[in-house]
N, C-alpha and C positions, 0 to 999 in steps of 0.2 A: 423446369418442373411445373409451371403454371400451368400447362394446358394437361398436362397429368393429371392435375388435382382439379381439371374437369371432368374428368373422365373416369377418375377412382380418388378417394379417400381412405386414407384409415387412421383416425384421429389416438394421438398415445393413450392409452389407459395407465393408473395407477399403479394395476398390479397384474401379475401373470394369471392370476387367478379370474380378472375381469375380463370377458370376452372383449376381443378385440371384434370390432365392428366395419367391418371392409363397406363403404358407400360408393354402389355402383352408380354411374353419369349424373354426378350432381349437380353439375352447371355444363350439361351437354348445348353444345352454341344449335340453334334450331336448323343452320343451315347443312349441318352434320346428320342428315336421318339415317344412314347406312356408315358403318365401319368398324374398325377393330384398333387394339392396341395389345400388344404382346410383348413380355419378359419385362412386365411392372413389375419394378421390386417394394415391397412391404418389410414392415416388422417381424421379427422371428424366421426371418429363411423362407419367407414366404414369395412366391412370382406366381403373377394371375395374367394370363389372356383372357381379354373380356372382347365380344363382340357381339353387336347391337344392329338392329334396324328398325324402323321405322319407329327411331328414337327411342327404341328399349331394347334390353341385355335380351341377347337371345342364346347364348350362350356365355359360361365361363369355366376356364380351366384352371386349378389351383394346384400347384405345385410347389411342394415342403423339402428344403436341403437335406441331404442326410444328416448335418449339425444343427438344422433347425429345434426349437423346443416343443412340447406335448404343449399347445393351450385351445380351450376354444375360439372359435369363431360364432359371428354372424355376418351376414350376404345379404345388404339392404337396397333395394330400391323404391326410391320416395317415399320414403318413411317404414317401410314395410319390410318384413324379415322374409325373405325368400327363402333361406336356409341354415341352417343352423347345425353344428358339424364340430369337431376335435383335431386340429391337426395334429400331423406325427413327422417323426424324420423322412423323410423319400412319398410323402404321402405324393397322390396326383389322382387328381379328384376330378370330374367332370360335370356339370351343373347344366341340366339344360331342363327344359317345362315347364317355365316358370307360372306358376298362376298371378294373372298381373290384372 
């Protein structure tokens, strides 16, 4: 799980109600400028493929269980909210243009 939680975070929240806050490459190792990581699993039924180059998210694919719960999200990189969104059961969301 270490090198996971290079690569994504999603730190517990209090309550369902709190977005949960997905932190794309927060301690990306600098000698990684191209790659991907696929079927992370998160809080709530949530699986993200996130793939990156030249040390930033250039894409991300979010995908919600059918038993997953309704809560929001946020999609952060270096400090900054790329996105901001609601997941749902069977959601599969695509995230790509980041303005970075």
């Amino acid at each position: 799980m270490p090198i996971q939680n290079a690569l994504l975070q999603a730190p517990d929240v209090p309550t369902l109600e709190t977005p949960l806050k997905i932190i794309l490459l927060p301690a990306l190792p600098s000698q990684w400028l191209k790659g991907s990581i696929q079927g992370a699993r998160l809080r709530g039924g949530i699986i993200v493929d996130l793939y990156w180059q030249d040390s930033k998210p250039m894409k991300v694919v979010l995908t919600v269980a059918n038993h997953g719960r309704p809560r929001k999200l946020e999609v952060l990189y270096a400090g900054k909210v790329l996105v901001r969104l609601t997941s749902v059961p069977g959601l599969n969301q695509i995230i790509t243009n980041f303005q970075l």
